[in-house]
N, C-alpha and C positions, 0 to 999 in steps of 0.2 A: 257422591260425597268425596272430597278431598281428603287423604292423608300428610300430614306434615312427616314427614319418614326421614329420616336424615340421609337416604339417597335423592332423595327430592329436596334437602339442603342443599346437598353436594352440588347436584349440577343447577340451582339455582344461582349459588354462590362465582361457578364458571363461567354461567354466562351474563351474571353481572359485573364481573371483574373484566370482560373485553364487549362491553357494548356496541363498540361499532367493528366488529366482524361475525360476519353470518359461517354457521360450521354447519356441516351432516351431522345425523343421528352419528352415523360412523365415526367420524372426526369427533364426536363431544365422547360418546361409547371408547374408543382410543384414549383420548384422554385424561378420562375417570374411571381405567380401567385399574390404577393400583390403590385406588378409592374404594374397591368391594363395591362396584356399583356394577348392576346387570346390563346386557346389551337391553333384555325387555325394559327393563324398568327406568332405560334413557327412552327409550320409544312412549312405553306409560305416562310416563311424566312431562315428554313432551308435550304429548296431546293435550293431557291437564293443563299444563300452564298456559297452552296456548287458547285454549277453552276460554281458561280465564283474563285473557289480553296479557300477559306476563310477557309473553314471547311472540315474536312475528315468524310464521312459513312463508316462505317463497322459493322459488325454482328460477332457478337462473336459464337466459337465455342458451338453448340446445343442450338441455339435460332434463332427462327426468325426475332428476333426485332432489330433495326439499330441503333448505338450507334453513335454517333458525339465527331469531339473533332475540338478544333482551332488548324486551319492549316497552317496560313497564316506568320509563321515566316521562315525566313531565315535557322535558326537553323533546323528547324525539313525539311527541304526541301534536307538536306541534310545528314540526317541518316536514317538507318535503326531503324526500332520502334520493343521496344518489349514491349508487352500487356502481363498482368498478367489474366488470364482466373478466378482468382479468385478473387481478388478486384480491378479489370478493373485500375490500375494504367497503365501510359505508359512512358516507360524510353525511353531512348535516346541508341543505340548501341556504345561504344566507337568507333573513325575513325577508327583506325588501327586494332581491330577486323574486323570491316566491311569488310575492304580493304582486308585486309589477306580473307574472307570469300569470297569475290565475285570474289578475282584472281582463289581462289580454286574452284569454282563454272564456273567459265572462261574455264578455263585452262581443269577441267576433262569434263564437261558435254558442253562445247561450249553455255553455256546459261550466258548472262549477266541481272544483276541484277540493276534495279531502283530504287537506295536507297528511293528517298523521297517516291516512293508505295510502302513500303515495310516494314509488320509487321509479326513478329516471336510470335504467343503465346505460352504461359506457364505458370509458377510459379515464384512470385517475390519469392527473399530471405526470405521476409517477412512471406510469405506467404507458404511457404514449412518447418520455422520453426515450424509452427502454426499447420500444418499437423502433424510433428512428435511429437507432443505433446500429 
């Protein structure tokens, strides 16, 4: 049974206000910390919401730890996500990339692709000018 608790507003409210950045429990836990919100009851409630599709887990390339992001729009239910492995941003795949990606992904290897599970890491633009620097 789900509680609406308004610590379960709070960090719902946080991670609908930056949808396209994945945090730790740690990181959300820090930031709703002058909120009276518990370290448990950011772990609690993530797992509920993520129970309930609200939220995505994933673990970024060479870490253990489980990053979360708000999951529950329409919008992202229907792209491919690409995660920057260096400042954990997350964009949105253009459609007709996608599409053109997953007929060629169809078509040679007979594997079809679930856009809303589905994230590509790498490098933002950002973030590979920053490299060549």
């Amino acid at each position: 049974m789900t509680y609406k608790t308004e610590q379960r507003n709070l960090l719902l409210n946080f991670l609908q206000t930056t949808p396209d950045t994945m945090f730790s429990a740690q990181e959300i836990a820090q930031a709703l910390q002058n909120k009276k919100i518990s370290r448990s009851a950011v772990y609690r409630n993530l797992a509920e919401l993520e129970n309930e599709g609200k939220i995505k887990r994933v673990t970024k390339e060479g870490s253990r730890q489980s990053y979360y992001q708000y999951y529950d729009l329409q919008a992202c239910r229907n792209h491919i996500h690409m995660s920057c492995t260096n400042c954990g941003k997350i964009f949105h795949m253009e459609n007709q990339i996608a599409d053109n990606l997953m007929k060629t992904l169809e078509n040679s290897e007979g594997f079809e692709i679930d856009k809303g599970k589905t994230t590509l890491y790498g490098l933002c633009k950002e973030c590979q000018k920053e490299d060549k620097k």
